[in-house]
N, C-alpha and C positions, 0 to 999 in steps of 0.2 A: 330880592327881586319883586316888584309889584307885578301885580294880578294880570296885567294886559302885558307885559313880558313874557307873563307866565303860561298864559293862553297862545301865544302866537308864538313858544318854543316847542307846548304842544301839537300845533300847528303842523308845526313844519318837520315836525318826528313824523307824526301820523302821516302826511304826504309822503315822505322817505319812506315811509315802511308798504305803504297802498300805492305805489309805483305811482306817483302823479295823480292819486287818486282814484287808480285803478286798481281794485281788489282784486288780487292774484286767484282765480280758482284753479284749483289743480285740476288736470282732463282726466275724466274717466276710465279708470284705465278696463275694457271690455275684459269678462274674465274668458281666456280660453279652452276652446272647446280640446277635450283629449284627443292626444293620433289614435285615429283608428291602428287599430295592429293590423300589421300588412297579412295580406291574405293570400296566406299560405294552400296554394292547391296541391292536393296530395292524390297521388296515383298509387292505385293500388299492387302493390306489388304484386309481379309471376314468380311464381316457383322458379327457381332455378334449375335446370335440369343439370343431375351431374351424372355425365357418362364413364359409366366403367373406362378406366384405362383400357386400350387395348391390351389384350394377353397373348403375347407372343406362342405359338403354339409350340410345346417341344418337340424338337427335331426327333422323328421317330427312331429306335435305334435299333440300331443295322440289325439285319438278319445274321446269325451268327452260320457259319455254313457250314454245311452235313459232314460230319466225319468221312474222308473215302472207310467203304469199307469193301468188303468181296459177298457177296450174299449167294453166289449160284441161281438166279434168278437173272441177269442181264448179260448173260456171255453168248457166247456161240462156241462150235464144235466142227474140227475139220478132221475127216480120214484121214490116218492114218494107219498102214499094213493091217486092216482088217479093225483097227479102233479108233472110236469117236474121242480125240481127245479136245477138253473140255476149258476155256481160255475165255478171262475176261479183262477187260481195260476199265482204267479208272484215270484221274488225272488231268493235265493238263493235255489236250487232244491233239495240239503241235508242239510237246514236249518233247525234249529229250528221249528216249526211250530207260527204262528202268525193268529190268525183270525182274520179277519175284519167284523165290521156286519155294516149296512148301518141305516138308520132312516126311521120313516114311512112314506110313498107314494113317496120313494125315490129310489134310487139305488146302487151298488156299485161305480157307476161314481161318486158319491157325495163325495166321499173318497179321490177323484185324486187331489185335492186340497194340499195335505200331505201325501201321501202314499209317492212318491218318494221320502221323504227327512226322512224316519224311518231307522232303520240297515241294510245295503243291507245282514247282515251273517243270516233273517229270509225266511224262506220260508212263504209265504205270501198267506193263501185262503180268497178269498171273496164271499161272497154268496149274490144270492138276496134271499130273504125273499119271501114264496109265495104269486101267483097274483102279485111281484112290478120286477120292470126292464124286463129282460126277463124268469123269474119263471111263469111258467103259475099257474090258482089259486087251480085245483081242486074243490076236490067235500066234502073234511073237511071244519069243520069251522075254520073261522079265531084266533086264539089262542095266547097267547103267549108260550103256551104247546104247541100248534104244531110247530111253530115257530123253538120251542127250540128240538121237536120230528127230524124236516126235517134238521137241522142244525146238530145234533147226527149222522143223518144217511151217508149224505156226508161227517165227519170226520171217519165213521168208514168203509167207501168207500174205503178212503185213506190210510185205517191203520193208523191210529192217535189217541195216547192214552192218549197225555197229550198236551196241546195248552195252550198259551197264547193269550188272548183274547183283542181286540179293538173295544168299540161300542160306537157310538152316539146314544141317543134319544131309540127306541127300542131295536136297536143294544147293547145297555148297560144292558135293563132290561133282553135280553135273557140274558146278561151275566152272573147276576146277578142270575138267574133261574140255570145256570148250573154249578157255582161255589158253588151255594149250594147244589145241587144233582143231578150229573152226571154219570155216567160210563166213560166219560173222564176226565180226571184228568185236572181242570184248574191251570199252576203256577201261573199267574200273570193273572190283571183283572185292566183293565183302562175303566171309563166309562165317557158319556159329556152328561149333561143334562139328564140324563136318570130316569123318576121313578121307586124305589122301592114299594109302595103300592100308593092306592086310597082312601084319607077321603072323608067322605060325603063332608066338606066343603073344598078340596081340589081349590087352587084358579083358578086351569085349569078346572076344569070340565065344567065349563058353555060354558067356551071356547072351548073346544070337541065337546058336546051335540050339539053346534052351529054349527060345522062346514058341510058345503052342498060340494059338486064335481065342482058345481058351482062358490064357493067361493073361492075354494081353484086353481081353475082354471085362475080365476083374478088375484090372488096372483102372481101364479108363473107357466105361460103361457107355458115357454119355459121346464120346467119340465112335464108335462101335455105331449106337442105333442112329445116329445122323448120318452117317454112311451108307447105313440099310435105307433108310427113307429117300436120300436125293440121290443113290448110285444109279442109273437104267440096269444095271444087271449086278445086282448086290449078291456077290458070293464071299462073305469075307475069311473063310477057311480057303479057299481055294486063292484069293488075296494074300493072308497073311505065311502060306505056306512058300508063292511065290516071292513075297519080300522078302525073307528070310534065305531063300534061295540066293537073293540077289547082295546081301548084305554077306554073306560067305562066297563070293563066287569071283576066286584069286586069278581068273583067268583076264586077256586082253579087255574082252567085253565088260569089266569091273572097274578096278580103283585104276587113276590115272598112275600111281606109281611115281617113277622116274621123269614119269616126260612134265611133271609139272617143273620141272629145270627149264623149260622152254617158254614159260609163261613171262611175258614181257610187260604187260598190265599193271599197274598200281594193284597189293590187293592188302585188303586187313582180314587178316585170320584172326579170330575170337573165339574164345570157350571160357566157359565158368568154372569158376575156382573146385567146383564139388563134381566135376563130371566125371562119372565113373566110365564112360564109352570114350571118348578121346580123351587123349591123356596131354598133359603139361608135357613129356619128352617128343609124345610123336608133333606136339602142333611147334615147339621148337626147333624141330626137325625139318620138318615143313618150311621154317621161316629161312631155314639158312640156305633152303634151294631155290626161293624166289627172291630172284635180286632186287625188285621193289617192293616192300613188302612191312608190314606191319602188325603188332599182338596186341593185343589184348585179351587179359585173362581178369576174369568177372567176379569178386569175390563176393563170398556167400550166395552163388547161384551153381546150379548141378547143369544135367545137358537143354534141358531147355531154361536157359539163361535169358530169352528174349521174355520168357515171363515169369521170371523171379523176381530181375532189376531189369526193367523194362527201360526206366530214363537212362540209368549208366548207355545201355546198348545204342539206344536212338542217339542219343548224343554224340556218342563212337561214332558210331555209321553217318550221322547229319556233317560232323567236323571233315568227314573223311571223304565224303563227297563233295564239299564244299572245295579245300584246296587240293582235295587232285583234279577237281574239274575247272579251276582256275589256270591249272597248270600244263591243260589241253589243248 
């Protein structure tokens, strides 16, 4: 290749590569500026407040409610034949009627043992018995007739013409006097311990005839001076000679006898297995002349079996009430 070949292939590179003779400058490229970081506005946080859950308050719980019991402090007292006899209510106030009769040289406090745990749907009387708790004695004698006359007349105080009756010991024998002939109508008739009649060789009599103010003072001290305190006229020699009087006294005015064959009543007779005053023959005795009629005999308990085994008894008496007053 000569020199002016040589030159004008140089030529025409160099125009190819400088676009026509125009030097390519590459444009600047500006360098860029950084992102700002985005601006974060920040609020200061509030406390949270966190409110207790509410606390449901607990439902207060129930009053539990007062045992009935018999205090001699809320009764009243109506003459009768020269005696203040001495009668309180407890219970249900348009209840049923229920009577309570207490034992001899006792009171109706002797009852508080089990009265609170009976129906609370009864209205509940108790009476003392003249001359015992705060009954004063009067100027009659001591009876089971009267007994049964002063207990008639504060039901019919009350206007009350038919009752259900609860008696230990005497408490039982009125009842048994006025289930057989009343002018109140008894429905039901629960008795503990209680005699129906007096045989000559009855196995308590010696045990009666024995008994002195004295003795019976020994026995059961704390009975004795709660008598002297709330009787109005506390003579309790001049008491305990008359109940004595009245627990041997074979005549009308005493044990119902025979006429308890007349009682038409539902009744549950009960005595404890260890009772040395009514016997296991006289209360079977008993049962075979009342055509409705029902035993119970209390083991390991003597004549006051209501506070030996107190639950066996309430139970008896609660059942016993329950279906024969179903069945009225």
């Amino acid at each position: 290749m000569n020199r002016s070949k040589t030159l004008t292939f140089f030529l025409v590179l160099l125009v190819a590569m400088t676009g026509f003779g125009c030097v390519h400058t590459p444009t600047p490229v500006e360098p860029q500026q950084p992102e700002k970081p985005a601006e974060v506005t920040t609020t200061e946080a509030k406390p949270i407040e966190v409110k207790p859950a509410a606390v449901k308050p607990k439902p207060a719980k129930p009053k539990k409610k007062a045992l009935i019991k018999f205090d001699h402090k809320s009764g009243h007292t109506l003459a009768v034949k020269g005696a203040d006899i001495y009668y309180e209510i407890q219970g249900k106030a348009d209840g049923k009627p229920l009577l309570l009769l207490h034992g001899g040289l006792g009171s109706m406090t002797d009852l508080n043992g089990f009265v609170g745990k009976l129906p609370t749907k009864y209205r509940m009387i108790a009476i003392d018995f003249r001359g015992h708790g705060k009954s004063t004695m009067g100027t009659a004698p001591l009876t089971y007739a009267q007994h049964q006359e002063d207990v008639e007349a504060v039901l019919t105080k009350l206007g009350i013409t038919n009752v259900s009756i609860l008696g230990v010991d005497d408490g039982g024998t009125v009842g048994y006097r006025m289930a057989a002939s009343s002018p109140v109508k008894v429905r039901q008739l629960i008795t503990l311990g209680s005699h129906w009649r007096l045989l000559p060789d009855d196995m308590a009599l010696p045990i009666l005839r024995s008994l002195t103010a004295k003795k019976w003072s020994k026995l059961f001290p704390e009975s004795v001076a709660y008598y002297t305190k709330i009787n109005p006229q506390p003579n309790f020699d001049a008491l305990e000679k008359a109940v004595v009087g009245l627990w041997t006294n074979v005549q009308p005015t005493g044990y119902p006898g025979e006429s308890v064959c007349a009682i038409k009543a539902p009744v549950l007779i009960a005595r404890g297995d260890d009772d040395h005053l009514f016997s296991l023959e006289e209360a079977a005795e008993l049962r075979n002349r009342i055509a409705e009629s029902g035993f119970l005999n209390i083991p390991y308990a003597g004549h006051a079996a209501y506070e030996a085994a107190p639950e066996v008894f309430i139970s008896a008496v609660n059942a016993f009430l329950e279906v024969k007053e179903s069945t009225q």
